[in-house]
C-alpha positions as CSV (number, residue, x, y, z in Angstrom):
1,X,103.7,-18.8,105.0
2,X,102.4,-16.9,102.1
3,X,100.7,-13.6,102.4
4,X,96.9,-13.6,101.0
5,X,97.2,-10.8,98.4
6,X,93.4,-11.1,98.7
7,X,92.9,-10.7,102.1
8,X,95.4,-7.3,102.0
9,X,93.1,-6.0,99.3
10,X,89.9,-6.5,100.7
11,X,91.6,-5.1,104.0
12,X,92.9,-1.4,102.3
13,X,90.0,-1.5,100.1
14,X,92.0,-1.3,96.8
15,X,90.5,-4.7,94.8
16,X,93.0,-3.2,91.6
17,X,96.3,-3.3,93.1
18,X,98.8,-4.9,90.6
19,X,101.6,-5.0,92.1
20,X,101.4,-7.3,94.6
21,X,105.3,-7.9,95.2
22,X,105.2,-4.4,97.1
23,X,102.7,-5.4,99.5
24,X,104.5,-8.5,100.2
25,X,107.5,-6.3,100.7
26,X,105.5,-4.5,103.0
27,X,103.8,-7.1,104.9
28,X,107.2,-8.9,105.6
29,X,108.9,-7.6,108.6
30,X,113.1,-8.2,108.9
31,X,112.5,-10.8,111.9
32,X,110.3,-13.2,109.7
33,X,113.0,-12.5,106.9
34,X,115.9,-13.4,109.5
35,X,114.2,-16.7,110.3
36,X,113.9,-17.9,106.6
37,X,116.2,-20.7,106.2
38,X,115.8,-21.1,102.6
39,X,117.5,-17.5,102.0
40,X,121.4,-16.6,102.0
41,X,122.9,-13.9,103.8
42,X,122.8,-11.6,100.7
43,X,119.2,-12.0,100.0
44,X,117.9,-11.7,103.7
45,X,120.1,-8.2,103.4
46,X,118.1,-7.4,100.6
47,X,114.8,-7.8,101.3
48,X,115.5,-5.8,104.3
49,X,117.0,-3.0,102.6
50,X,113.5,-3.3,100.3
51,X,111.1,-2.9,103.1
52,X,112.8,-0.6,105.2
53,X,113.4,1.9,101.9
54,X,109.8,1.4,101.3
55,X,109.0,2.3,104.7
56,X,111.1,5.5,104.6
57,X,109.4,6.3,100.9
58,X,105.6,5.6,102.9
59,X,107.3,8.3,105.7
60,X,107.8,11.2,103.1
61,X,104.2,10.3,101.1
62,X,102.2,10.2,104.8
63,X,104.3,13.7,105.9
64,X,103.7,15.4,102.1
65,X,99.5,13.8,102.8
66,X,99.4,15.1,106.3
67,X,101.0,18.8,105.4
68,X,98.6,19.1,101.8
69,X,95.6,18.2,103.4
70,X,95.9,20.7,106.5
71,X,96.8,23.3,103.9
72,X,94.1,22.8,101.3
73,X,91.2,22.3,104.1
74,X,92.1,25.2,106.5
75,X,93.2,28.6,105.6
76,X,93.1,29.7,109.7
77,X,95.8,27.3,110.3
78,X,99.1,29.1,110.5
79,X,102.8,27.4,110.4
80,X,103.0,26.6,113.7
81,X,99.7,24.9,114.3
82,X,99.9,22.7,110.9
83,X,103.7,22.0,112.2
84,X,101.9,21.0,115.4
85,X,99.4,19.0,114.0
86,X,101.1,17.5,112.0
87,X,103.6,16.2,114.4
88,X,100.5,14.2,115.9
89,X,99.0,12.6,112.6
90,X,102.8,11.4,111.4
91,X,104.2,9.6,114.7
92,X,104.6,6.3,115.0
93,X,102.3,5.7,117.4
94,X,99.3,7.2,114.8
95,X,100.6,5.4,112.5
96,X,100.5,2.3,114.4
97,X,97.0,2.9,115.1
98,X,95.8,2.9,111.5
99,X,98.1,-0.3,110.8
100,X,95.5,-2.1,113.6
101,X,92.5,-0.6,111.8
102,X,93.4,-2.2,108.8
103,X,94.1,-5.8,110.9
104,X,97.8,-5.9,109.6
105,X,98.7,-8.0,112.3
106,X,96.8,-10.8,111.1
107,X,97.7,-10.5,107.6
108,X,101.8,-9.7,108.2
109,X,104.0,-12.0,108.2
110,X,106.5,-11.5,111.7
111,X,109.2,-14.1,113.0
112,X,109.1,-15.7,116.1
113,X,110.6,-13.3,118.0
114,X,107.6,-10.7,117.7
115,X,104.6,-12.9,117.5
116,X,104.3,-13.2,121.0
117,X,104.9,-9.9,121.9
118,X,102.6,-7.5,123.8
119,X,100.6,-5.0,121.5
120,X,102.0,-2.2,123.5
121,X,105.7,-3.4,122.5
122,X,105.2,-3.4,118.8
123,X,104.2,0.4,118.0
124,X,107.3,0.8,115.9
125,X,107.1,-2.3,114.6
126,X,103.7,-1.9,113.2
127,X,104.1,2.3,112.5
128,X,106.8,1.6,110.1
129,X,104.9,-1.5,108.5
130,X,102.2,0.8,107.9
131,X,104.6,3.2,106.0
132,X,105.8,0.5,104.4
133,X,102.5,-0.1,102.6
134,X,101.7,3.3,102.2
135,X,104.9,3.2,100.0
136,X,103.3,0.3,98.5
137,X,100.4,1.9,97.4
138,X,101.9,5.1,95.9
139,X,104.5,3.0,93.7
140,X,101.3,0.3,92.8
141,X,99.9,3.8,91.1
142,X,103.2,4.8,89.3
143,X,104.4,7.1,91.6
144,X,101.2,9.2,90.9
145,X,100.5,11.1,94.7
146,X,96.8,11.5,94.1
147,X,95.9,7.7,95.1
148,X,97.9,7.4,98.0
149,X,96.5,11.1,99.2
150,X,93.2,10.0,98.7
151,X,93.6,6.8,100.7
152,X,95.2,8.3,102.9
153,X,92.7,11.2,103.6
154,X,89.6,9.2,103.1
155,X,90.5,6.4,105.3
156,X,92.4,7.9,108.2
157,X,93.6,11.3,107.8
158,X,90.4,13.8,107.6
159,X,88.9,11.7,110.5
160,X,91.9,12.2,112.5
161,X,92.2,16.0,112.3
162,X,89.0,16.1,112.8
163,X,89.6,14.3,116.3
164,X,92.9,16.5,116.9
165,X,90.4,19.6,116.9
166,X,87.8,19.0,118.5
167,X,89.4,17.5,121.7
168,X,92.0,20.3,121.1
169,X,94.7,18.1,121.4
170,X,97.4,19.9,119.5
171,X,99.2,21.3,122.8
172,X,99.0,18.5,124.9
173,X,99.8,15.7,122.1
174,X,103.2,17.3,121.6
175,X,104.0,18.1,124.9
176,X,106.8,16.9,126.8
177,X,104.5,15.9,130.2
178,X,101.9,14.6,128.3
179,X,103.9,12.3,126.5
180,X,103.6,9.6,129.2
181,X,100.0,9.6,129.1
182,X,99.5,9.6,125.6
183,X,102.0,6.6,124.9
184,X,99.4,4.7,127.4
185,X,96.5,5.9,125.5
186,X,97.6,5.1,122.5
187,X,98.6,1.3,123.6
188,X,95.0,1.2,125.2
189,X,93.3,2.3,121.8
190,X,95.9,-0.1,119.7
191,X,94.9,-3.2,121.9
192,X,90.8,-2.6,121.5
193,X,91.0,-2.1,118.1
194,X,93.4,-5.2,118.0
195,X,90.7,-7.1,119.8
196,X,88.1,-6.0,117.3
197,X,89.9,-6.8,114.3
198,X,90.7,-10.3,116.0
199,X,86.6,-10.8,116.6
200,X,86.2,-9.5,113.2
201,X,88.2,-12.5,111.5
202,X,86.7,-15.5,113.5
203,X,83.5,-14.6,110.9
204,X,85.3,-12.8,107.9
205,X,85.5,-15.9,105.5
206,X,82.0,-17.4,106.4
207,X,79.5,-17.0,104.1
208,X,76.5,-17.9,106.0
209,X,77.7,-16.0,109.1
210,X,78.4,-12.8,107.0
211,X,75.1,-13.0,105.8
212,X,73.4,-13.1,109.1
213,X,75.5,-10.1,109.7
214,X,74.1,-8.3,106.7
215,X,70.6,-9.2,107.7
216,X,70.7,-7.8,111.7
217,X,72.1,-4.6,109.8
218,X,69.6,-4.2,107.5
219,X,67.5,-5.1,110.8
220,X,68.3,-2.8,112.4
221,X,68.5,0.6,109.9
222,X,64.6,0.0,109.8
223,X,64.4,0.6,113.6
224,X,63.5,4.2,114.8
225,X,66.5,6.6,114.6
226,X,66.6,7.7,118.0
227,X,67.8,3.9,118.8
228,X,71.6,3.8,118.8
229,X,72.7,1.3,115.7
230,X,75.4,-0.6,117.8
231,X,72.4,-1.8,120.2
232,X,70.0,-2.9,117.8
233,X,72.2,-5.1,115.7
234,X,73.5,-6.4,119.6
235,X,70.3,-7.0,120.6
236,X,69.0,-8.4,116.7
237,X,72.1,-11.0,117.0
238,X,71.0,-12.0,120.6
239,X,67.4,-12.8,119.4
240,X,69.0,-14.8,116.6
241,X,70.9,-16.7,119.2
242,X,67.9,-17.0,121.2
243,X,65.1,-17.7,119.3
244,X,66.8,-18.8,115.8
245,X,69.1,-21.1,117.5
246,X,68.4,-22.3,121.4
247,X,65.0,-21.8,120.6
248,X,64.8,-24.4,118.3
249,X,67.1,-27.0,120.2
250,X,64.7,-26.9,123.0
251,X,61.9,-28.3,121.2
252,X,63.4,-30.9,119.6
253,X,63.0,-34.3,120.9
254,X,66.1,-35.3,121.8
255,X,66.8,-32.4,124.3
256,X,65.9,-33.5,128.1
257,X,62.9,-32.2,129.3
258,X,64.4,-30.9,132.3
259,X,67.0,-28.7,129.9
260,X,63.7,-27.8,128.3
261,X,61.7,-26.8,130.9
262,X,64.1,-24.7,132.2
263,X,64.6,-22.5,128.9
264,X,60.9,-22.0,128.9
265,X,60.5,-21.1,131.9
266,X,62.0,-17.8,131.4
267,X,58.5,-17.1,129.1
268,X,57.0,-17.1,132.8
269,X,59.9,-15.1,134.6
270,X,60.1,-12.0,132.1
271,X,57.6,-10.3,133.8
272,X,59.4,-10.5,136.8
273,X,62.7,-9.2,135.0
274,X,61.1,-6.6,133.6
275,X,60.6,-5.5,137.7
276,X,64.4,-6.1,138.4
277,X,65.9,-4.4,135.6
278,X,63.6,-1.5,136.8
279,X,64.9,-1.7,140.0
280,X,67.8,-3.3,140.1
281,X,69.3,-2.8,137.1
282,X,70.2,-6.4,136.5
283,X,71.7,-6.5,133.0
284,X,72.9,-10.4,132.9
285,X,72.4,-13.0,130.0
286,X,69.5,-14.2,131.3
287,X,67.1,-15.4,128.1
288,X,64.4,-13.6,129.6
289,X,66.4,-10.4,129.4
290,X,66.1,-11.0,125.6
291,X,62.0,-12.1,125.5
292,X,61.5,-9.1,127.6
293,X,63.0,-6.6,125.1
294,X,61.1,-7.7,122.9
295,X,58.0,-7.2,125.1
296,X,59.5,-3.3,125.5
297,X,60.8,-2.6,122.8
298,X,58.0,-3.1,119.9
299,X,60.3,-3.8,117.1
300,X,58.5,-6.7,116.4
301,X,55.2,-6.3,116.8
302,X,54.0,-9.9,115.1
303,X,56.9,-12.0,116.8
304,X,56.2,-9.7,120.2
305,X,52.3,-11.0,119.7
306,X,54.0,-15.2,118.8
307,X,56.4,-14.7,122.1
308,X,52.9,-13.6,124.4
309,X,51.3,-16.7,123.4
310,X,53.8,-19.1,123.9
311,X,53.6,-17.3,127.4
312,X,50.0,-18.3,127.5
313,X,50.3,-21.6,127.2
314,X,53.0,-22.3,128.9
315,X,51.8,-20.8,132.7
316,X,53.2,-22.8,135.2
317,X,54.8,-25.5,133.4
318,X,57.8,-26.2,136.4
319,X,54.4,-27.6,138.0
320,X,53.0,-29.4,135.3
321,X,55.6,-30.8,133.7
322,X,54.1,-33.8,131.9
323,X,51.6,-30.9,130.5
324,X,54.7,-29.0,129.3
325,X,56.4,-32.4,127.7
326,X,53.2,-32.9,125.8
327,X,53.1,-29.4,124.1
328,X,56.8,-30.0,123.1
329,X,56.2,-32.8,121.6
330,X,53.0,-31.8,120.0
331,X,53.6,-28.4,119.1
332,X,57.5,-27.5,119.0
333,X,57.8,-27.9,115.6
334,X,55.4,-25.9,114.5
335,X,56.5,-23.1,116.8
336,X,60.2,-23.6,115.4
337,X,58.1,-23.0,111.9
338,X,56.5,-20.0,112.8
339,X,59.0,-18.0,115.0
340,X,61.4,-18.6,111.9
341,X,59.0,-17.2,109.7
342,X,58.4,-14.7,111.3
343,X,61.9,-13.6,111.8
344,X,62.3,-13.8,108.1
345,X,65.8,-15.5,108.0
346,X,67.4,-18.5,106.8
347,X,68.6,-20.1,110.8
348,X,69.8,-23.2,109.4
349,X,73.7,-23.6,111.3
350,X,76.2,-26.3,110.9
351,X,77.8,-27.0,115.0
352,X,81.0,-25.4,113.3
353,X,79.1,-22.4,112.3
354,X,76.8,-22.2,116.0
355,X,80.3,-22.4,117.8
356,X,82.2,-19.4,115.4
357,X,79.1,-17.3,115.9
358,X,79.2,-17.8,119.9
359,X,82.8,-17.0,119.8
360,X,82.2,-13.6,117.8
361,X,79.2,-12.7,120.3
362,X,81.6,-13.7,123.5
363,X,84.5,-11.6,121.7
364,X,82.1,-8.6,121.2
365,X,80.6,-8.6,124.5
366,X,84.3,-8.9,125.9
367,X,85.4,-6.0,124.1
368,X,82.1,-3.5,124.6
369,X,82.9,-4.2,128.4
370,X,86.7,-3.4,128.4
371,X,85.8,-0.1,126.2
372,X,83.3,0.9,128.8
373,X,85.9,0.4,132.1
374,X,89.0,1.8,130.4
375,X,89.3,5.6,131.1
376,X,92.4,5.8,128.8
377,X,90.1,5.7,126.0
378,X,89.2,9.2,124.1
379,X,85.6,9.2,122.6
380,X,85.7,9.2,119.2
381,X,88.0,6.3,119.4
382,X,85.3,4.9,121.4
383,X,82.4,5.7,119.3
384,X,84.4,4.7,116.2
385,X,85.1,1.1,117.6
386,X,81.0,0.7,119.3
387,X,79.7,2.2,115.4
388,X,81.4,-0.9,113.2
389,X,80.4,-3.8,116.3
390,X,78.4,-6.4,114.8
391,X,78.8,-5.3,111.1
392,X,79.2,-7.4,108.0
393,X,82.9,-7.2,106.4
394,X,81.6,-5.2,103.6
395,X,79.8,-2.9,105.5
């Protein structure tokens, strides 16, 4: 298996990087060299000796980062406090987090022995990978410290000191009864962000999915500000499913009437819903949940006005159902048409495409749920994770 030089760039953002032997040195851990049958003893020793001398290079550039950066951007900090944060930002377990921001365990290559293993069993594993490339990076730029300190600060260091203070962590991070805790925080973190990255790649390489992705975003910037981002992509990508997608299947000819009937029957039951989730809170997948958001909402204002027709004419179709089977057949099309239209996208999907896009919504959902039950889970790892949901690659 060969590492995708591309896919490593796009992933640490650096599209220039010539020397891509480093970053396979990197990205190739000793148990994946150990297994490779077409090398001899000598060279197996070898390419070990080349990543782990890399790694312990990327040790010494993230340390040299860490310590510069808390001494150019805070003149209150004295010796012991940038010793003490310090020793949070350069651990392994840190440094294991930023190697599954970056999605280095789908773009690695590890032996047998570690692919299966539990996320919470690989911090070292993954901690020194990430020095590894950060070695990678600074001897890509000719030993020059200024690119791999900016990378470095821009993509993970200023945010994370930024975290360190203001959940005044300093004491408690380095603490001897803390570490416990913090060892199962930081596996908790490590597997969400995992998950993410894993949701992330079912959609990275397809073009017409990524451009969906692109459109709910720009969707959903034009939506009043006091509506949190995260939600309005979420519920933008829902109303694609519904309406761009279901929507259409419904009304096509071949679908059973009964299946039909019973999607358009939620037109008549989102008035009720909007009682329940008054009263009762009841937040399930129903499609009405969906229909009557837009009802609330007001972010579409035309397709809200299309959606109250439809409702119209369709009163009481589980009673007149040969009524309802003549308006499909008469007038589905046209309503395909205009709700497309009106949505102002391109909702043409291949099965393969419709199938990917359900996985990346189930994988989402899946993932929103597990941040909101785990306690172990510090805020601004939280908001960091819910602010990138639903986002195109390049955003």
């Amino acid at each position: 298996m060969d590492i995708n030089i591309e896919a490593v760039k796009k992933a640490i953002n650096i599209a220039d990087f010539n020397h891509t032997e480093l970053l396979e040195i990197a990205l190739t851990h000793p148990s994946y060299i150990y297994e490779d049958r077409n090398l001899n003893s000598q060279q197996k020793h070898k390419q070990e000796c080349d990543y782990r001398r890399q790694a312990i290079l990327g040790d010494a550039i993230l340390n040299a980062v860490v310590v510069d950066y808390l001494h150019e951007n805070d003149s209150t900090l004295n010796q012991g406090k940038i010793t003490e944060l310090k020793s949070n930002l350069v651990r392994r377990k840190k440094a294991c987090e930023f190697a599954y921001k970056l999605n280095l365990r789908n773009i690695c290559r590890l032996g047998g022995s570690e692919k299966d293993k539990e996320i919470s069993k690989q911090v070292d594993l993954f901690g020194e990978m990430f020095e590894a490339l950060v070695g990678a990076i600074y001897l890509n730029f000719d030993r020059n410290f200024s690119p791999a300190r900016d990378w470095l600060v821009n993509h993970f260091i200023k945010q994370s000191v930024d975290e360190l203070k203001e959940l005044g962590a300093t004491d408690k991070e380095s603490s001897e009864d803390s570490s416990q805790t913090a060892s199962t925080v930081n596996a908790d973190e490590a597997t969400l962000w995992q998950k993410k990255a894993e949701a992330d790649a079912l959609i990275a390489n397809n073009e017409k999915l990524q451009e969906l992705l692109t459109w709910v975003n720009k969707k959903s910037l034009q939506t009043e500000p006091h509506y949190q981002p995260v939600k309005v992509r979420a519920f933008y990508l829902a109303l694609i499913w519904l309406l761009g997608l279901t929507f259409a299947r419904k009304l096509d000819p071949n679908c059973s009437p009964g299946k039909a009937r019973r999607f358009f029957s939620c037109f008549n039951r989102a008035c009720d819903v909007v009682l329940d989730i008054a009263f009762f809170d009841n937040a399930n997948t129903d499609p009405a949940n969906v229909i009557v958001s837009v009802f609330a909402l007001d972010f579409e204002p035309e397709l809200k006005q299309a959606l109250q027709q439809i409702q119209a004419e369709l009163r009481d179709i589980d009673k007149e159902k040969d009524r309802f089977e003549d308006w499909r057949q008469n007038n589905g099309q046209d309503w395909v048409d205009k709700i497309r239209k009106i949505l102002g996208h391109d909702l043409q999907l291949n099965d393969d495409q419709r199938d990917l896009l359900k996985q990346y919504y189930n994988a989402n959902r899946c993932l929103v749920e597990e941040l909101n039950s785990n306690s172990n889970v510090t805020r601004p790892v939280r908001e960091e994770i819910e602010n990138t949901l639903f986002l195109p690659k390049d955003e």
